[in-house]
LOKERO-952560 format. One record per residue (C-alpha): x, y, z. Coordinates in steps of 0.1 Angstrom, whole numbers, plus 5000, padded with zeros to 4 digits. Each point is the difference from the previous one (the first is absolute). Last residue first. Example, Ala and Ser with C-alpha at 12.3 -4.5 7.8 and 13.67 -1.06 7.14 Angstrom:
<pts>
+------+------+------+
:   px :   py :   pz :
+------+------+------+
: 5137 : 4989 : 5071 :
: 4986 : 4966 : 5007 :
+------+------+------+
</pts>
This chain:
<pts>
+------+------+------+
:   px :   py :   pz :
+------+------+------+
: 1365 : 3444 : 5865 :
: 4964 : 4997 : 5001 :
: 4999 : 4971 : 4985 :
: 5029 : 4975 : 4999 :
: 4987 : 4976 : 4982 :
: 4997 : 4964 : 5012 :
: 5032 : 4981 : 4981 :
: 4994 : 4968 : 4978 :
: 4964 : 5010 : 4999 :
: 4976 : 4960 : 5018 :
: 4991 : 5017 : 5031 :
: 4990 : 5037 : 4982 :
: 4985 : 4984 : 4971 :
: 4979 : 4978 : 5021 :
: 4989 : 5026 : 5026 :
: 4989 : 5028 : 4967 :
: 4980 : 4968 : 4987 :
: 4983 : 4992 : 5030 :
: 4990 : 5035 : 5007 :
: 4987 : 4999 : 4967 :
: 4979 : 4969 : 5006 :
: 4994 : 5015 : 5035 :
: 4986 : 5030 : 4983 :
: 4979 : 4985 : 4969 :
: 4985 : 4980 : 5031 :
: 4993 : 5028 : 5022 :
: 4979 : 5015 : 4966 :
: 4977 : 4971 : 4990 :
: 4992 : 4999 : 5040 :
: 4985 : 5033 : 4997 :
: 4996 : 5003 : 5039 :
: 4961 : 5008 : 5007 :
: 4989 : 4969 : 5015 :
: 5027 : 4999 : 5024 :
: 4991 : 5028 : 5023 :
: 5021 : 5034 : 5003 :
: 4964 : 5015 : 5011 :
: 5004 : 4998 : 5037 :
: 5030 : 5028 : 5002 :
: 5039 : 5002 : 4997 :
: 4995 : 5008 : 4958 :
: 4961 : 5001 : 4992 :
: 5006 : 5029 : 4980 :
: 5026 : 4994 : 4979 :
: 5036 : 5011 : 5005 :
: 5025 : 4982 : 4974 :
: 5002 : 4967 : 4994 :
: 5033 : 4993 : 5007 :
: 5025 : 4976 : 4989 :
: 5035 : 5005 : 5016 :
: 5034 : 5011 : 4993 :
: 5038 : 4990 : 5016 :
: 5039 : 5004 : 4998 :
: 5016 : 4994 : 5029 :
: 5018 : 5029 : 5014 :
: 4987 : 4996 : 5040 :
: 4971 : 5023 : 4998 :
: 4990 : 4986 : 4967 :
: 4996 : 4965 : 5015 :
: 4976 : 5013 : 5025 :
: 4983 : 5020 : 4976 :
: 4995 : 4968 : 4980 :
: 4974 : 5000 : 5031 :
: 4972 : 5027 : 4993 :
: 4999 : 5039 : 4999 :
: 4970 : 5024 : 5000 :
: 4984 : 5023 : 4976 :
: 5024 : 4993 : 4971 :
: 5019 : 5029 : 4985 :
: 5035 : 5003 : 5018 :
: 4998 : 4960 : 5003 :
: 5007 : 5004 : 4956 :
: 4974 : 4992 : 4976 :
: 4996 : 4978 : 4967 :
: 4968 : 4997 : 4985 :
: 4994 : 4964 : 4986 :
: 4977 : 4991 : 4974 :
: 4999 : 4962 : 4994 :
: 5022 : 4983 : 4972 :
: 5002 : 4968 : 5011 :
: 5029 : 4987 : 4984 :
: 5026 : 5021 : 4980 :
: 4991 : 5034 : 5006 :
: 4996 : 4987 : 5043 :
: 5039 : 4990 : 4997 :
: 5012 : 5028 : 4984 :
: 4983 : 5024 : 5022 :
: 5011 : 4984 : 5031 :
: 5033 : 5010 : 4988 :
: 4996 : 5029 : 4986 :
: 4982 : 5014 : 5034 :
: 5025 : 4984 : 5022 :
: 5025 : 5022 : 4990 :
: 4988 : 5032 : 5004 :
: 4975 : 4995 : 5025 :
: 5030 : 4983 : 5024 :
: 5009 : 5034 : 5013 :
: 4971 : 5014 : 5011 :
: 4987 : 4969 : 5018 :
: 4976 : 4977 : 4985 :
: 4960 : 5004 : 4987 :
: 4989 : 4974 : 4977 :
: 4959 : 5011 : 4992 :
: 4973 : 4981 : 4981 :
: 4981 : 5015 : 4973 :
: 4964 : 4992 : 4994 :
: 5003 : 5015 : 4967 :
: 4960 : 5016 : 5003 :
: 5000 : 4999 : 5038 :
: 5036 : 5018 : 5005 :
: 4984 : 5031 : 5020 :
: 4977 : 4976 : 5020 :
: 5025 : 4983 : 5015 :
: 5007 : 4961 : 4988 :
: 4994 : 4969 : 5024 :
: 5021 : 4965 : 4998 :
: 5037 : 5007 : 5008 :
: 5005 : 5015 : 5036 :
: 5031 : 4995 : 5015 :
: 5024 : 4978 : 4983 :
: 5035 : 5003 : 5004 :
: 5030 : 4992 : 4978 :
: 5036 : 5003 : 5017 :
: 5034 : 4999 : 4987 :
: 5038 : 4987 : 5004 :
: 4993 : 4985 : 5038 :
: 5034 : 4984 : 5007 :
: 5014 : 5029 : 5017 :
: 4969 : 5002 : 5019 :
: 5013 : 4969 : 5022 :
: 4971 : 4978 : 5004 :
: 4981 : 4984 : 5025 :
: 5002 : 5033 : 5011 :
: 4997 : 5031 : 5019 :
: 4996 : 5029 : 4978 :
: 4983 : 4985 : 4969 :
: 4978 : 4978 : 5015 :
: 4995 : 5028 : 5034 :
: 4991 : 5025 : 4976 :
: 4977 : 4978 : 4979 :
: 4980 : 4988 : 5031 :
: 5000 : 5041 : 5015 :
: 4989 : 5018 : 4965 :
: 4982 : 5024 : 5027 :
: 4970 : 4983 : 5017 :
: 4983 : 4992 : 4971 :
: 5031 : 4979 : 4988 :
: 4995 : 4980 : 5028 :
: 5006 : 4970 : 4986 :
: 5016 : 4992 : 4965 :
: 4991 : 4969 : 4981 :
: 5038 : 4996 : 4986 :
: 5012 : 4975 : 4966 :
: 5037 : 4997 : 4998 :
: 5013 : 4990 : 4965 :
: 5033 : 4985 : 4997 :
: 5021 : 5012 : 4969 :
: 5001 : 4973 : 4967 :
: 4963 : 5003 : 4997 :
: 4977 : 4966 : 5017 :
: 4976 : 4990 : 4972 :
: 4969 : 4986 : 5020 :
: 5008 : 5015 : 5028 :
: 5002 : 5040 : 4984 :
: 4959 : 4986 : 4991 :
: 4991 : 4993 : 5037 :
: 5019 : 5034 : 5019 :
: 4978 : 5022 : 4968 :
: 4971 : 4985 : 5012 :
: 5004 : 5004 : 5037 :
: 5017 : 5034 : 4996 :
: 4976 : 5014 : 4978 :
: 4970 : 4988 : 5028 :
: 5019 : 5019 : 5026 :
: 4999 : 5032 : 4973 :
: 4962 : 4996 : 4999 :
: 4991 : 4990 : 5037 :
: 5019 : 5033 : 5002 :
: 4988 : 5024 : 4999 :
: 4977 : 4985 : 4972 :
: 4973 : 4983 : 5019 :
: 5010 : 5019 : 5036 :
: 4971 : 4986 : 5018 :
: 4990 : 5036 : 5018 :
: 4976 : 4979 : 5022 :
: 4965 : 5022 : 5011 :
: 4993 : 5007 : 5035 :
: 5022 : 5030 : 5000 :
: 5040 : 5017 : 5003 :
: 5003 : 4972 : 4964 :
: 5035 : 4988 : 5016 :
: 5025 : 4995 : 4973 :
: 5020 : 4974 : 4983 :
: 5028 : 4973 : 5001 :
: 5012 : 4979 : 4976 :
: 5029 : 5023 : 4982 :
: 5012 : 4990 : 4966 :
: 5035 : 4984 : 4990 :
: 5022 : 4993 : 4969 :
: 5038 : 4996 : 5014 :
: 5029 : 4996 : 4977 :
: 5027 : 4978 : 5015 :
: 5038 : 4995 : 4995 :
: 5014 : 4971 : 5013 :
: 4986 : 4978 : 4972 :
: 5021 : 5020 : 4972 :
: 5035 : 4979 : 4999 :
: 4980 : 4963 : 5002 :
: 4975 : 5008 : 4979 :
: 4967 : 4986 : 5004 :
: 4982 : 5025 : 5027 :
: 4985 : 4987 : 5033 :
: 4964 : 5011 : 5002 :
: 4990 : 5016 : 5032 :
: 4972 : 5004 : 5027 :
: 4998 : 5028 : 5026 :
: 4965 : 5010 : 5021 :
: 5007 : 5027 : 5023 :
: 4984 : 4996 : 5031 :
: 4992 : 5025 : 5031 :
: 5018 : 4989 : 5030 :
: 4991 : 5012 : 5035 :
: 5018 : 5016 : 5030 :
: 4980 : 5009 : 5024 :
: 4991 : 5032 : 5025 :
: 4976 : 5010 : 5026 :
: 4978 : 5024 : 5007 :
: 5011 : 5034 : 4989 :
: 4987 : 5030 : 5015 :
: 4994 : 5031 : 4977 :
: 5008 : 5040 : 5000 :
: 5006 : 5017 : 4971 :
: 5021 : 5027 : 5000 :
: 5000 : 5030 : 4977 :
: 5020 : 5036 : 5006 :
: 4996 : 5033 : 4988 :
: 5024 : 5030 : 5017 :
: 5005 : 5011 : 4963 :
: 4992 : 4980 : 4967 :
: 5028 : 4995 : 4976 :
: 4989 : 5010 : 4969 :
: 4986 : 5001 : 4964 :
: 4984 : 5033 : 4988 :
: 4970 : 5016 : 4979 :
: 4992 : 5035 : 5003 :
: 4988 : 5004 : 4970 :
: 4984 : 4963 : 5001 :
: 4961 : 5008 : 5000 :
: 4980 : 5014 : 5024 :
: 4970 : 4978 : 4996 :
: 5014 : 4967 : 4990 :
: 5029 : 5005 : 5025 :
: 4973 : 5002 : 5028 :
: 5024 : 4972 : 5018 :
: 5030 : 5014 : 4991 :
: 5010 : 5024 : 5029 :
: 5039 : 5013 : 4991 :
: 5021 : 5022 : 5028 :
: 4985 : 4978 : 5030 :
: 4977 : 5017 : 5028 :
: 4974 : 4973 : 4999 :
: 5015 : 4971 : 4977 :
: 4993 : 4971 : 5018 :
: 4966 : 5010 : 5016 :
: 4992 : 5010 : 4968 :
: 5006 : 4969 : 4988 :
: 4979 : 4983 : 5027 :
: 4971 : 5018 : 4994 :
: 5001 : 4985 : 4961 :
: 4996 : 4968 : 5017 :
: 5036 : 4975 : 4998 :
: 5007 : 4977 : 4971 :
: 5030 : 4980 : 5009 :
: 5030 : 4976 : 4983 :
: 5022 : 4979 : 5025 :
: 5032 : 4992 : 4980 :
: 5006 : 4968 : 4973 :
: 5030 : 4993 : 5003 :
: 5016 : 5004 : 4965 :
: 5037 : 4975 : 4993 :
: 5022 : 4998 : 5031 :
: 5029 : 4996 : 4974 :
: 5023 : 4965 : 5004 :
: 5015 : 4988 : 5030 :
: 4981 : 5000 : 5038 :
: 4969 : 4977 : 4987 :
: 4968 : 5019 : 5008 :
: 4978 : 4993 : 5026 :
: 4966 : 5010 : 4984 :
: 4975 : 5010 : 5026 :
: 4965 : 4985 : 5005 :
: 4972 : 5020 : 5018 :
: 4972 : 4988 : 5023 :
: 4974 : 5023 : 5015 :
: 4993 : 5014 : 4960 :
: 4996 : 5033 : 4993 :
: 4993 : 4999 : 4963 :
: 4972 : 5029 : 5007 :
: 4972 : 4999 : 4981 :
: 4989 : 5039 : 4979 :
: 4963 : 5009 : 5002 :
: 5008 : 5023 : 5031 :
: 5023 : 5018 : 4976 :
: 4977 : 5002 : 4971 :
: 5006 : 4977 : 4967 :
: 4989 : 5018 : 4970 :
: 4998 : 5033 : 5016 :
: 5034 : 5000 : 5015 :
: 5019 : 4991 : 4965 :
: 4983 : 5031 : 4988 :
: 5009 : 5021 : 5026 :
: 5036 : 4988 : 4997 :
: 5012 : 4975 : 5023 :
: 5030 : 5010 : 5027 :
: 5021 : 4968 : 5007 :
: 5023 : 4997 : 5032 :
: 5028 : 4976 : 4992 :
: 5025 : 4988 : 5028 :
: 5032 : 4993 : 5008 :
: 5013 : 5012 : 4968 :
: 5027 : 4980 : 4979 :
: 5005 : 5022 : 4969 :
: 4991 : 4971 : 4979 :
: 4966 : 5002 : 5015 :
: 4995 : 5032 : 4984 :
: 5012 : 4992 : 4969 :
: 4967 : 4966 : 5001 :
: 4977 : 5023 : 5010 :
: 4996 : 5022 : 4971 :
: 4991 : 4974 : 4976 :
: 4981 : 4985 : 5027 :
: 4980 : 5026 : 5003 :
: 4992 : 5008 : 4969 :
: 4973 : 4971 : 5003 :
: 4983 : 5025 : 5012 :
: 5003 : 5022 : 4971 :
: 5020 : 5032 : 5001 :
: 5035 : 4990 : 4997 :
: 5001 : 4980 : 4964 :
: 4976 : 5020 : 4990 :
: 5027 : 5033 : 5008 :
: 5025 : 4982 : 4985 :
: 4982 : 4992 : 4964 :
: 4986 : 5037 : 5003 :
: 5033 : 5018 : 5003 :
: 5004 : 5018 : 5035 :
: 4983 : 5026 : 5015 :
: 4967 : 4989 : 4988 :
: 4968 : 5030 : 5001 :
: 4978 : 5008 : 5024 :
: 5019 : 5036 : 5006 :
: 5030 : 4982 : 5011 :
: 5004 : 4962 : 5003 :
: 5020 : 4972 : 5019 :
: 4994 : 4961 : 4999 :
: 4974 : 4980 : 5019 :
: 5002 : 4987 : 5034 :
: 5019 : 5024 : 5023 :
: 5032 : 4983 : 5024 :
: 5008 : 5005 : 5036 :
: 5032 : 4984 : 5010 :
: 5003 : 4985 : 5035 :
: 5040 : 4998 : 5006 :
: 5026 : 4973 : 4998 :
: 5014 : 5009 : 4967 :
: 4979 : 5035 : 4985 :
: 5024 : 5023 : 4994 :
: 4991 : 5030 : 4981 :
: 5013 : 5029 : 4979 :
: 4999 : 4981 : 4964 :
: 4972 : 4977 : 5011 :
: 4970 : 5016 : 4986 :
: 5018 : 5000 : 4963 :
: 4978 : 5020 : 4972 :
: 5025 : 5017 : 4969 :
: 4986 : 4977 : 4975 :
: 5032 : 4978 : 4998 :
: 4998 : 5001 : 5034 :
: 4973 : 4977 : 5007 :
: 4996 : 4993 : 5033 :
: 4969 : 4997 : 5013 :
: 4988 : 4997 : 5039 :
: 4969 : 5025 : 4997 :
: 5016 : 5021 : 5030 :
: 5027 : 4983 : 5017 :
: 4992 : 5011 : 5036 :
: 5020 : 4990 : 5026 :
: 4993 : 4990 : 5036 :
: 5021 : 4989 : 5027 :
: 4994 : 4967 : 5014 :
: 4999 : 4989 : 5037 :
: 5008 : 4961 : 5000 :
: 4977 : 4973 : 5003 :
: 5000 : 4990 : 4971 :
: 4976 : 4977 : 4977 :
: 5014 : 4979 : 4974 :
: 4971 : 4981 : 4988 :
: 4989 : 5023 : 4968 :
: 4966 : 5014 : 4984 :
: 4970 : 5018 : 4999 :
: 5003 : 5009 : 5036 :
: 4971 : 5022 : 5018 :
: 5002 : 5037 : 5012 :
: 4973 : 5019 : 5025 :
: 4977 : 4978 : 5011 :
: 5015 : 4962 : 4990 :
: 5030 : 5005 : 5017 :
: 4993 : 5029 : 5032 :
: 5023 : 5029 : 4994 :
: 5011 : 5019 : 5037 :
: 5014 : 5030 : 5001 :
: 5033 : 5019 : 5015 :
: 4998 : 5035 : 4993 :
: 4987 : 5028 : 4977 :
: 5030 : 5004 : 4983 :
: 5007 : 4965 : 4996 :
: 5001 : 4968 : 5015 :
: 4977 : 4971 : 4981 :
: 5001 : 4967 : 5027 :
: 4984 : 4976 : 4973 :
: 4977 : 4968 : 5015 :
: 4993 : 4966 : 4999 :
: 4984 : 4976 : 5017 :
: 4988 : 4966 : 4991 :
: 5031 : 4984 : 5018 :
: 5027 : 4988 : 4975 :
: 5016 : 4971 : 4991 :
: 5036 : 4992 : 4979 :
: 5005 : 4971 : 4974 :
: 5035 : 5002 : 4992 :
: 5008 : 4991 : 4967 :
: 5026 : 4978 : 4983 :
: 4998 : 4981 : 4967 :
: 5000 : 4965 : 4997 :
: 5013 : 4983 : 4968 :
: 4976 : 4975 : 4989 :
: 5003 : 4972 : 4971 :
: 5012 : 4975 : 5024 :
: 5017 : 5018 : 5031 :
: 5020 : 5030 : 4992 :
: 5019 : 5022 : 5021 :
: 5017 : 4972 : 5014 :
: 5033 : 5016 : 4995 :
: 5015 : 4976 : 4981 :
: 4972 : 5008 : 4975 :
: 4984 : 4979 : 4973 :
: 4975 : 5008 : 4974 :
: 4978 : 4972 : 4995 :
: 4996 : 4985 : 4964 :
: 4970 : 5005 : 4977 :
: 4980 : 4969 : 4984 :
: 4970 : 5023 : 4991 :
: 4981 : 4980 : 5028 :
: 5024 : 5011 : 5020 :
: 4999 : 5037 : 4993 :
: 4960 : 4995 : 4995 :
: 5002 : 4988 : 5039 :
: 5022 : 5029 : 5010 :
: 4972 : 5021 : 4983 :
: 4971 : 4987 : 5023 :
: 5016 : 4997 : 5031 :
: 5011 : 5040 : 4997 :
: 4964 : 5003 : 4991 :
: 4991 : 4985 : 5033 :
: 5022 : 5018 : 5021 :
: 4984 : 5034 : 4989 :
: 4969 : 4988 : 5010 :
: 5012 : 4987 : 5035 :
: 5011 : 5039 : 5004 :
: 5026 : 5023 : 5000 :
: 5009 : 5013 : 4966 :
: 4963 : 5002 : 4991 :
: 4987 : 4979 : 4976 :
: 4970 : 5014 : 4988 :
: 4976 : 4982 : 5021 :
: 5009 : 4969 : 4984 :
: 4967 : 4988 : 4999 :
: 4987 : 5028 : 4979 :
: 5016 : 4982 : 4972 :
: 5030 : 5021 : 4985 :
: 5030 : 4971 : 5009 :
: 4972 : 4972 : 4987 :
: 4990 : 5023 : 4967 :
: 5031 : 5009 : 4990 :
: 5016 : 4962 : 5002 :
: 4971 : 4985 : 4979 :
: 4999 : 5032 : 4973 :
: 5032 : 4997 : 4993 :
: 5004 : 4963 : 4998 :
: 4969 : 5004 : 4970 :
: 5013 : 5031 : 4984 :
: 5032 : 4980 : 4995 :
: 5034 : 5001 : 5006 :
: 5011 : 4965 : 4987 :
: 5004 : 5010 : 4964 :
: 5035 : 5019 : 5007 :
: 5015 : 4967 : 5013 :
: 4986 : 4980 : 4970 :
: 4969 : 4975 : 4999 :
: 5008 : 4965 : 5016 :
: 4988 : 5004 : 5037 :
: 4975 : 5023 : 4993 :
: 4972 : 4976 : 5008 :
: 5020 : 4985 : 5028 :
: 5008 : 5036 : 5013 :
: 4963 : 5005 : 4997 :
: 4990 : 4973 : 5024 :
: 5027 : 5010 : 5029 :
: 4983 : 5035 : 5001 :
: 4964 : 4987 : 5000 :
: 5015 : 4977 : 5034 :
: 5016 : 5032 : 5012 :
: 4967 : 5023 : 4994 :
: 4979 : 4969 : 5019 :
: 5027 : 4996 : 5030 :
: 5000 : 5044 : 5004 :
: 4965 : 4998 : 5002 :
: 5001 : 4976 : 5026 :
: 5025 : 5021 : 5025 :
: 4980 : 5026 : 4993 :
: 4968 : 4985 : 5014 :
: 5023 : 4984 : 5029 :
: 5011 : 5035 : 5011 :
: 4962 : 5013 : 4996 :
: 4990 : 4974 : 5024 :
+------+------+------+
</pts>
């Protein structure tokens, strides 16, 4: 029943959809993304319906449905592939869906011996699906920072690849006061910090992440408070065998405070009454004759295909066509860990809804360069849907001169409420230049605030990473970190719709001048 509910809904919006492109039908290009379309496409993909479309599920499927019907509807072409990676306006990407029994457990060998750690009693899983079951040393990487410049780096005398690395929340002090500089230490100590800090630490490749909460962080949300994303069934990423592996996303723990001692009975450096004695004594190492394995018994095992929805408009010029700019936004979204639907109204209902507009107004007045318009899957799972786009086709990255993305364009933070500010955050070295140039093209058009940040300083990463990664210049639209990010309060009646469409406008802008420029720049360079 709820299946044929959705799959009504979805007729209604498409039929409303189809009536305002006939009503827009003769305005101009730019004067086609409206508040209106907005506000139809957000609130269908952010409708409790949809159950938050997670990667996997029939929900999920339905919104892919949803926007390969606006690509047509739009008048987009189909990508093709000799390959037969893409079928219509969907590229499949690979997983394998693995299941597990119920139980699950840590072997912990130590000092004291071989024990036993039950899931769910003694440690839980915040995050990850790549469960091991090999024997891990342990390493502990103290508050995880790095930061150099300020004379504090916890991973100068440690290697964490392939090993369990135990990380602090919060950032280092001495006597109650800041070791480092305020801005850094804020941007450490809140718990939202943590994915500031995360995001190094996964770079480094570690097999596992074992997270140590401040007191503070442990009396808002106690451990037996805390779900465990333990889930029976797990879905891999099988990634394509050229390009970069990109981030996987390891398994990442919270264990009782009696389990940490357990771990470090005996060791050189005990940090789990840090608050109390302070960091004098303060160290990051290998720990000795410690060991981790999980234990776990997998049921059985299937390939599956997650889908990326790909749509395209074929550039004018006969010499530039073959080279494409790409403007894309990831569909997918979180589980809420309760009864309630985390609906995901502006990551990334908001972004997918960009693309939608932004894809209909490009086909109105194709650019000399061919356009590629992506609804990325799985980007919640680790930037896996743009990964496998950019890394295994339908086209050759060669001909990919720049990426826009759009995740998360219709909510402000509370620290930018009074010039509702938007971020563009890109990689270190495309700031530089991409900054003037956006610049430019905002100054003379919209004219909305913009606050331009590099992946160094955003709180988590998104899929023009994916494009980065391989030398192709890329940015995206973010909102910033607001308080009902990943949870049940990202619904659609509280996206400022005035604001995501002054950002696709612009986005469209910045994708036009980029497809119809004599020669893309060579930013970064």
């Amino acid at each position: 029943m709820k299946r044929i509910i959705i799959t009504l809904i979805a007729g209604l919006v498409l039929l409303c959809s189809h009536s305002v492109f006939a009503q827009e039908g003769e305005s101009s290009p730019i004067n086609s993304i409206t508040e209106a379309e907005m506000r139809d496409h957000i609130f269908f993909l952010a409708s409790d319906y949809m159950g938050g479309r997670i990667g996997p599920s029939a929900e999920y499927e339905i919104a892919a449905q949803y926007v390969a019907s606006q690509f047509a509807a739009a008048g987009l072409e189909q990508v093709s592939s000799e390959d037969g990676k893409v079928e219509g306006f969907f590229q499949g990407v690979p997983f394998t869906k693995e299941t597990f029994s119920q139980e699950m457990k840590w072997v912990l060998q130590s000092e004291e011996g071989k024990k036993e750690l039950i899931h769910n009693e003694d440690f839980k899983i915040l995050e990850g699906r790549n469960m091991t079951r090999e024997t891990l040393d342990v390493v502990f990487a103290g508050y995880g920072i790095s930061e150099p410049e300020h004379g504090w780096n916890d991973f100068e005398k440690i290697d964490i690849e392939g090993k369990m690395v135990i990380v602090l929340a919060g950032a280092p002090s001495k006597n109650g006061k800041a070791v480092l500089p305020d801005s850094i230490h804020q941007m450490y100590s809140s718990m939202m910090g943590l994915q500031s800090k995360l995001l190094p630490v996964l770079e480094k490749k570690p097999a596992s992440i074992l997270l140590v909460l401040d007191k503070q962080m442990s009396a808002m949300i106690p451990f037996a408070m805390f779900p465990s994303n333990y889930s029976e069934v797990s879905y891999k990423y099988q990634r394509p065998e050229e390009g970069p592996t990109g981030l996987s996303i390891p398994m990442i723990y919270l264990a009782k405070d009696e389990v940490l001692r357990s771990i470090f009975e005996g060791q050189k450096y005990d940090p789990v009454n840090i608050e109390e004695d302070g960091i004098k004594k303060y160290r990051t190492y290998q720990l000795e004759d410690v060991s981790i394995k999980s234990e776990f018994s997998l049921v059985e095992s299937e390939e599956i295909y997650l889908k990326n929805v790909v749509g395209m408009v074929k550039g004018t010029d006969p010499d530039l066509a073959g080279q494409i700019i790409t403007l894309g936004a990831h569909l997918d979204h979180v589980a809420s860990g309760g009864p309630a639907v985390a609906n995901g109204a502006d990551d990334n209902a908001s972004g997918s809804a960009g693309v939608m507009e932004i894809a209909e107004a490009i086909a109105m007045n194709p650019p000399r360069r061919s356009v590629v318009f992506i609804a990325y899957a799985a980007e919640e799972m680790g930037l896996c849907g743009s990964h496998y786009f950019v890394n295994a086709g339908p086209l050759s990255k060669e001909k990919i001169k720049f990426n826009v993305n759009l995740d998360m364009i219709g909510r402000t933070t509370a620290e930018n409420k009074d010039t509702r500010s938007h971020y563009v955050v890109t990689d270190e070295k495309y700031l530089g230049d991409l900054e003037p140039f956006i610049s430019e093209i905002n100054n003379e058009s919209i004219q909305f605030p913009l606050i331009f940040s590099s992946n160094s300083n955003s709180p988590g990463n998104s899929d023009h990473a994916s494009y980065s990664d391989v030398g192709i210049p890329s940015f995206f639209f973010f909102s910033g970190v607001h308080r009902d990010l990943h949870s049940p309060g990202d619904d659609a009646d509280k996206i400022e719709y005035d604001k995501a469409v002054k950002l696709s406008r612009l986005a469209y802008l910045i994708t036009m001048k980029l497809a119809n420029m004599d020669e893309v720049p060579a930013f970064g360079e």
